[in-house]
Residue, then its C-alpha position, 0 to 999 in steps of 0.5 A: x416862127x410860125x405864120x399867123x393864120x388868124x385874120x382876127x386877134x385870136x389866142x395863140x400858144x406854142x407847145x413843146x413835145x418831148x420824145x413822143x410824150x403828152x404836148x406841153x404847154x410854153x407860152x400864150x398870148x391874146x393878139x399881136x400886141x398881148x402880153x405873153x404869158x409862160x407856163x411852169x417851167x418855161x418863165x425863164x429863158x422864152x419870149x413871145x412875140x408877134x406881129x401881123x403875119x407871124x408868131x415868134x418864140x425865142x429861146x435866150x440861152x438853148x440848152x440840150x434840154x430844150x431839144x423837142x418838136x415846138x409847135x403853135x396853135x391858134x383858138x379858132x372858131x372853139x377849136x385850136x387850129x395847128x399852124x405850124x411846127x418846128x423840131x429843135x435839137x440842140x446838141x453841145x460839148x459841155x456840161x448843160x445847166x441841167x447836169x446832163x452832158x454829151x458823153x451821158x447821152x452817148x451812153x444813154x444812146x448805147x444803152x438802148x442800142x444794145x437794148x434793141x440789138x437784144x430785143x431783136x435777137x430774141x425776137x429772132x430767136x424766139x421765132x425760130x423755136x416757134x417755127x421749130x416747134x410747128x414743123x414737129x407738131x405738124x409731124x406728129x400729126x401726120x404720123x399719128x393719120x399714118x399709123x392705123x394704115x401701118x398697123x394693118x400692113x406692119x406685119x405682111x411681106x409683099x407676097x402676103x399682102x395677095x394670097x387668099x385661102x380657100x377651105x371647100x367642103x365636100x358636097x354632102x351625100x344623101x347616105x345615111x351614114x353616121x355623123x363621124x363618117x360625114x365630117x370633112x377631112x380635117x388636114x386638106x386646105x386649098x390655097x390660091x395666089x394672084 
């Protein structure tokens, strides 16, 4: 059931959505006192009815099947107008007339239980190796800024890093000696530490 919203004989119409899907059509009828008219599918086992202030849909033998989100909608100003809506989920132990029965749709529901288990532990999985591999990634990077100030000490001990050498020459005298005689004496070298 659902209130009529319409002050005016209007068009009305109820829908049926299953599992999110695109609306179906069920049933539409001109006015309260119009005659309904079924979409395919829905001609047998539906009636519709309505008086002044609501509409009524009515299901003659529910069946699972006929589990789903009904709603109704009135044509209003070029525009149909939603009114009101109702969810019906049948549930019963014995075979449908459609052949799907309540133990099928256990299995059904643990299929996709397992499903999701499944999706959500490799989600998990998968972001723990991506987080793994950022982390080695970041270090490798690090390492790589790292390495030229390394190379540059790897080879110095910690009494290296401050010695200085110094090499003086000797003043040169203005003699007039030979070239041999004025070079600087080649195994003296001064060294100074800090």
């Amino acid at each position: 059931m659902c209130s009529n919203i319409s002050s005016t004989p209007t068009q009305t119409e109820w829908f049926r959505v299953i599992n999110r899907t695109k609306p179906s059509c069920v049933s539409s009828m001109y006015g309260s006192d119009g005659k309904p008219s079924f979409c395919d599918g829905f001609q047998n086992g539906f009636e519709m009815s309505s008086n002044i202030s609501s509409v009524f849909l009515k299901i003659k033998r529910v069946d699972l099947s006929d589990s789903g989100l009904y709603f109704c909608g009135f044509y209003i100003d070029g525009h149909t107008v939603i009114a009101g809506s109702t969810h019906l989920k049948a549930q019963g132990n014995s075979e449908s007339d459609f052949g799907v029965d309540s133990k099928t749709e256990k299995e059904s529901e643990g299929m996709t239980n397992g499903m999701i288990v499944i999706l959500g532990a490799l989600t998990v999985f998968l972001t723990i190796v991506v987080i793994v591999l950022a982390v080695k990634i970041r270090k490798l990077q690090t390492a790589v800024i790292e390495e030229p100030q390394a190379e540059r000490n790897k080879d110095l001990g910690s009494d290296e890093l401050n010695y200085a050498a110094l090499n003086f020459q000797a003043k040169t005298k203005r003699s007039r000696r030979p070239a041999s005689e004025r070079e600087l004496e080649p195994h003296v070298v001064y060294a100074a530490t800090r």
